[in-house]
ZAMARGU-4260 file (C-alpha; in steps of 0.2 Angstrom, whole numbers, plus 5000, padded with zeros to 4 digits):
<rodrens>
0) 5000/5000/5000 | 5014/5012/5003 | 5021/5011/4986 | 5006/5013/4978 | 5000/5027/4988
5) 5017/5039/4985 | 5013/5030/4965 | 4995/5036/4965 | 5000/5053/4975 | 5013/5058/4962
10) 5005/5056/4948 | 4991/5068/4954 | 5002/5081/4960 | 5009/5079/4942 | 4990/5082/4936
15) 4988/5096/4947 | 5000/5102/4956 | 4994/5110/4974 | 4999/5129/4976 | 5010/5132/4989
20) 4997/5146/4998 | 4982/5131/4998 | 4971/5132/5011 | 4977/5115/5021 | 4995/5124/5023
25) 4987/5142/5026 | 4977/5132/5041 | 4992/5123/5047 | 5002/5141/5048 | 4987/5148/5057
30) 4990/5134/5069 | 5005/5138/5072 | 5005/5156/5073 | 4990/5153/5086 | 4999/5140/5097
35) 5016/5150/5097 | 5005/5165/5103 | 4998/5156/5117 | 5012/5146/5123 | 5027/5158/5120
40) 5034/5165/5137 | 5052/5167/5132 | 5056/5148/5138 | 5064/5134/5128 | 5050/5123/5138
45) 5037/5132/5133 | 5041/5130/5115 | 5043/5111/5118 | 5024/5111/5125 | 5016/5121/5113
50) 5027/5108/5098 | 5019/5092/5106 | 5001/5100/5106 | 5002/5104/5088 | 5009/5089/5082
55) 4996/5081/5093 | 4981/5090/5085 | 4988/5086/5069 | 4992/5066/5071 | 4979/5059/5082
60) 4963/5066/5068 | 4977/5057/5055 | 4978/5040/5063 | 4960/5039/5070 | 4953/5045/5053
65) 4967/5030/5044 | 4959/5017/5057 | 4943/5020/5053 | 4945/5018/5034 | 4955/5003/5038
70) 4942/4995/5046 | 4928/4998/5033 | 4940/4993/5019 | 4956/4994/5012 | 4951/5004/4999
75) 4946/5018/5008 | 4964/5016/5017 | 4973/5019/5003 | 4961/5034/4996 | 4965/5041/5013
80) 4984/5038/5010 | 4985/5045/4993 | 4978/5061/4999 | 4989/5064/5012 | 5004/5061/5004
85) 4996/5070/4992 | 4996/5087/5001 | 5014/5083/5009 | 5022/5079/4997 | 5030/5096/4987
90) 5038/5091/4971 | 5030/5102/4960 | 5024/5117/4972 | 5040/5127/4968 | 5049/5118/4952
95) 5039/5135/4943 | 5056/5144/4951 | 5067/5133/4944 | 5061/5131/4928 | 5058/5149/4926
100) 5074/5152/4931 | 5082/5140/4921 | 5073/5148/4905 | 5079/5165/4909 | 5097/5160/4909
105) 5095/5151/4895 | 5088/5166/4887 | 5101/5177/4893 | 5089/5187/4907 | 5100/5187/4920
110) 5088/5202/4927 | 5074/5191/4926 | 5083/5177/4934 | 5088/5187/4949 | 5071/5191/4952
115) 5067/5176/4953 | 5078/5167/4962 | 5074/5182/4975 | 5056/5178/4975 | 5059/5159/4980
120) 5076/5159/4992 | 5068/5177/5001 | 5086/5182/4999 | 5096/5196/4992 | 5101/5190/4973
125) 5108/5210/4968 | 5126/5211/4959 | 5124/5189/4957 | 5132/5183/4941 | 5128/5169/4931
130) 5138/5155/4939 | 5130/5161/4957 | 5111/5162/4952 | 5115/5143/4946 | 5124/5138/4961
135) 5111/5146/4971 | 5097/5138/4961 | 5103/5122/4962 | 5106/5122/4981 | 5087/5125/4983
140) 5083/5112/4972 | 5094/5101/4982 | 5086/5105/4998 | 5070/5107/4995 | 5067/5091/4984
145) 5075/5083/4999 | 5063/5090/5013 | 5045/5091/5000 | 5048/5072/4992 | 5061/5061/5001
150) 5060/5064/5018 | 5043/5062/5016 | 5044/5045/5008 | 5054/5041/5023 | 5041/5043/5038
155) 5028/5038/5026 | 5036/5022/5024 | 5038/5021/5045 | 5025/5011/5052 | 5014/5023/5056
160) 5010/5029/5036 | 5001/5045/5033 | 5004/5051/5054 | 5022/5050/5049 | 5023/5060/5032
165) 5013/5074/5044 | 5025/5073/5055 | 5039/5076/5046 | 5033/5091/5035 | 5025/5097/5051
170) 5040/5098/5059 | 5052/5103/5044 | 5039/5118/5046 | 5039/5122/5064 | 5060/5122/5062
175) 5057/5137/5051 | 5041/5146/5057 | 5048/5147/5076 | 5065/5150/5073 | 5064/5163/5056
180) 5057/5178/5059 | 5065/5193/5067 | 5056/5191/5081 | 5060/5174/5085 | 5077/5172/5079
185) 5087/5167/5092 | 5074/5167/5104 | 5074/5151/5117 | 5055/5146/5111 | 5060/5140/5096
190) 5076/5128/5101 | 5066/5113/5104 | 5057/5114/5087 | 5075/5117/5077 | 5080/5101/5087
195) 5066/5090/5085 | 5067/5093/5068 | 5085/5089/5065 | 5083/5071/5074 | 5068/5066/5063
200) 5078/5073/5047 | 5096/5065/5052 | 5092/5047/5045 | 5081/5053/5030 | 5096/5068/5026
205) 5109/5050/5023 | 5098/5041/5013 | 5094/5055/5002 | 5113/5060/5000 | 5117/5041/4998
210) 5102/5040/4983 | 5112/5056/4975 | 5128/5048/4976 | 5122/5032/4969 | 5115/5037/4954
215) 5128/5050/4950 | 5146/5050/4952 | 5146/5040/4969 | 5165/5043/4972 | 5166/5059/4971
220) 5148/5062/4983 | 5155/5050/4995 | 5171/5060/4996 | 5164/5076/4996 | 5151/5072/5013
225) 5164/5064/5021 | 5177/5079/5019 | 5166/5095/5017 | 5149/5092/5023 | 5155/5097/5042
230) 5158/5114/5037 | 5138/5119/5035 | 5131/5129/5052 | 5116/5116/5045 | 5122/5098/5046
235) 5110/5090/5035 | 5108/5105/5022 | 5129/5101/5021 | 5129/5085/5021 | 5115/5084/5006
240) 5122/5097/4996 | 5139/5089/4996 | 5132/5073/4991 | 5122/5082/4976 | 5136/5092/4973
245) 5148/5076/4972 | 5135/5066/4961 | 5136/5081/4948 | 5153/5086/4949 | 5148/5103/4953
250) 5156/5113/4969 | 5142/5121/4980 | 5142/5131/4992 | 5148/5150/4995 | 5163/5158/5002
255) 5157/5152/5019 | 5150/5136/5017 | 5171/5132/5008 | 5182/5142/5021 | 5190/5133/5033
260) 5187/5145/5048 | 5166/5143/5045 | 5162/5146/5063 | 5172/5165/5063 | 5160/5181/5067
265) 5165/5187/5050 | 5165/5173/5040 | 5154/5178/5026 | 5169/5190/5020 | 5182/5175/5017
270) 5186/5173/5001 | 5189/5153/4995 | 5198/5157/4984 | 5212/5166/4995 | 5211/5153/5010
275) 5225/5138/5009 | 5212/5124/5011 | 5207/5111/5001 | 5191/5113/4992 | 5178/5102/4987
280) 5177/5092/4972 | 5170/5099/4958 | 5169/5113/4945 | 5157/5131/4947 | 5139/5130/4944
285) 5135/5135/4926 | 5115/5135/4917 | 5121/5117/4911 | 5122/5114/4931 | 5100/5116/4932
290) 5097/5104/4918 | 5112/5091/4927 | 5099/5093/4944 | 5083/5088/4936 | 5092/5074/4928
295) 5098/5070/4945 | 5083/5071/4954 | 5071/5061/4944 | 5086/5047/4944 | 5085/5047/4965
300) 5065/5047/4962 | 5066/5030/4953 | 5078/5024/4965 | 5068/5029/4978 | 5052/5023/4971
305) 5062/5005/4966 | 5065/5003/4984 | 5049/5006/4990 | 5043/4992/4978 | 5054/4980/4984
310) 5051/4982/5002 | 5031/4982/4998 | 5034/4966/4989 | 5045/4960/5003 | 5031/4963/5016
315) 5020/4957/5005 | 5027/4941/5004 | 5031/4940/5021
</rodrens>
């Protein structure tokens, strides 16, 4: 049933893509605005309460509602699977960027492009050349493939089935929405959300880095996590952009990401280039780099999808 819910989930999102400012994600952001609101007091405890009432409000209608269509038939189990791997999943709410992105560079609008790029990373794209808007691109493609399909499959594939791919986008979300703004950035509320997140992402994070690496240049991935990965603030964003990186044999990452004194206050302003440290594998980013990603992750998609196959068969079978 798992494989052919994530099948059956796919190809719909393919059909019709849900936005990304649905009503179902607008409700679950409501959710959390409300719950931060009445739970935040300035303590890391409080942010740990008001984390486990969510997910609870969330997970226990999931499972109750995946019961019942059990129990009346198996059918209306998977209906109920396809549709909530349906809404979790993201592949296509934000490809839009990339392509559009890709087809302004290919066109030569780097203006257009920047914009972009601006658009979907929230970040300041002014004075970026060719080779950085691909690089930049690229690392969010990485990224969020990684959290909107994969890490999804993962907890869906968990015992617990649709409760778990909730769970998972849930908290990817919360990591964000309680740590983000400027007015709870660094703020003690949000620290259990940021580490709750980072333990349910640490085994899915591997597996998709190891699915990059297997169906690209796996020696090179390999090499390039084990060596560079460590030098992310963001261990699981390092560790799957060096894998992506090392599958394509492109080198991501900025200045700071590549510098070997990360962790320095005024790291940003290192130039790789002029620190004696070894780099990572690889060449810059070019427009070619986009198309190398999509190729990339539609190959770690099958592999993916293969594997869920087998292991349905497997239980099947067993």
């Amino acid at each position: 049933m798992t494989f052919l819910s994530i099948l059956f989930a796919l190809l719909f999102e393919q059909l019709k893509p849900l936005r990304a400012d649905n009503p179902v994600y607008a409700a679950i952001k409501q959710l959390a605005a409300r719950t931060e609101a009445t739970f935040n007091a300035g303590q890391e405890g409080h942010g740990r309460l008001a984390w486990i009432v969510t997910m609870l409000v969330l997970l226990v209608p999931t499972l109750a509602v995946y019961w019942l269509c059990a129990k009346i038939s198996p059918l209306l189990a998977l209906a109920w699977n396809v549709l909530v791997v349906y809404l979790t999943l993201g592949f296509r709410h934000y490809s839009h960027y990339f392509t559009s992105i890709q087809l302004a560079l290919n066109s030569g609008d780097e203006a257009a492009a920047r914009g972009l790029l601006a658009e979907w990373t929230k970040q300041d794209t002014s004075g970026m050349n060719v080779s950085e808007i691909s690089r930049v691109a690229v690392e969010k493609a990485l990224v969020t493939t990684h959290r909107n399909v994969f890490g999804v499959f993962f907890w869906f594939a968990m015992p617990f089935g649709p409760a778990g791919a909730i769970l998972y986008r849930v908290a990817e979300f919360l990591a964000r929405a309680w740590n983000e703004p400027e007015h709870l950035r660094n703020e003690p509320f949000g620290r259990f959300a940021r580490k709750a997140f980072y333990w349910i992402d640490w085994v899915p994070a591997r597996l998709t880095a190891i699915a990059f690496a297997v169906v690209g240049n796996f020696e090179d991935a390999i090499y390039a996590w084990r060596n560079f990965a460590h030098r992310w603030q963001d261990e699981a964003i390092g560790i799957i952009l060096c894998a992506g990186g090392g599958a394509m044999g492109l080198r991501l990452g900025s200045a700071r990401e590549n510098a070997a004194d990360l962790r320095l206050a005024d790291a940003t302003t290192v130039d790789a280039a002029a620190v004696d440290v070894e780099t990572p594998p690889g060449e810059e980013a070019t427009v070619r780099a986009l198309q190398s990603t999509v190729g990339l992750v539609w190959r770690a998609l099958l592999l993916w999808m293969l594997l869920l196959l087998l292991l349905s068969f497997a239980v099947w079978l067993g």
